[in-house]
C-alpha positions as CSV (number, residue, x, y, z in Angstrom):
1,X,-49.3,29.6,8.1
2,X,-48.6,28.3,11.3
3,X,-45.2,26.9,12.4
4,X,-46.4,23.1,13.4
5,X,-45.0,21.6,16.5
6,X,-43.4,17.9,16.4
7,X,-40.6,16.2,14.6
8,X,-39.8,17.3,11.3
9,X,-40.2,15.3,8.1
10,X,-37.9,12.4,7.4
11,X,-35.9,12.3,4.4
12,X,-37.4,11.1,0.8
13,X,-39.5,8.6,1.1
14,X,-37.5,5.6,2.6
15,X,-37.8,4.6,6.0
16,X,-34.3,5.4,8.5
17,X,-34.2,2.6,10.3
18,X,-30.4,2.1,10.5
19,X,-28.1,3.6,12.9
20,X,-24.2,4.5,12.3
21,X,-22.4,5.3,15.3
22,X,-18.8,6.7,15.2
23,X,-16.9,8.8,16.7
24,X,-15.7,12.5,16.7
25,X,-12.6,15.5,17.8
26,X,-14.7,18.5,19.5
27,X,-13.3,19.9,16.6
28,X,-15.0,17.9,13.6
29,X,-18.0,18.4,15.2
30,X,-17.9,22.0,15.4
31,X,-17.1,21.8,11.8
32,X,-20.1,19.4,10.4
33,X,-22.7,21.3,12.7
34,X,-21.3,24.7,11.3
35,X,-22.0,23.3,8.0
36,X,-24.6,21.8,8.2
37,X,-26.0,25.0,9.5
38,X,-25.0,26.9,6.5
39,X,-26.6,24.7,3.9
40,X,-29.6,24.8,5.9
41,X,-30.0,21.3,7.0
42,X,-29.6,19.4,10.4
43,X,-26.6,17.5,11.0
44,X,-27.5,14.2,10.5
45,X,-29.4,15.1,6.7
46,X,-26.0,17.2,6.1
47,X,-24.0,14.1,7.2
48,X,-26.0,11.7,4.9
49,X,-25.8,14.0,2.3
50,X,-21.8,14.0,2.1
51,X,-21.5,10.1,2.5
52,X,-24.1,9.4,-0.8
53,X,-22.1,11.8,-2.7
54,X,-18.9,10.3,-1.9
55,X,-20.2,6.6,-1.8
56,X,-21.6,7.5,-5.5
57,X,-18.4,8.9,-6.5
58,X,-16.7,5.8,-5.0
59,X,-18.8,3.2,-6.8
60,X,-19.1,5.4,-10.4
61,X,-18.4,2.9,-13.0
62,X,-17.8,0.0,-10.6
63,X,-19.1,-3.3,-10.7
64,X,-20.0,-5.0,-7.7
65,X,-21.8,-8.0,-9.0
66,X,-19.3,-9.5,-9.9
């Protein structure tokens, strides 16, 4: 099959419409695009990925409603 040009596929099915901007050391950078490459994602999917599994792990068993 052949390799199609263009942006890849975004991320489940939502839409990314919201930006988070922060900032990094050279070195933490290094770091998450070094990672990122070895699980085989790009940055910003590796990035997302960390944060939902710590905001879950945050949030487990709490109640915000209230």
């Amino acid at each position: 099959m052949k390799k199609r040009m263009g942006r890849p596929p975004k991320s489940g099915n939502e839409n990314l419409s919201e930006r988070m901007m922060m900032r990094l050391t050279p070195s933490e950078m290094v770091a998450y695009n070094q990672a990122a490459e070895i699980a085989g994602l790009d940055r910003s999917e590796w990035i997302r990925e960390i944060l939902n599994r710590a905001a879950k792990k945050a949030l487990q068993g709490k109640n915000l409603a209230g």
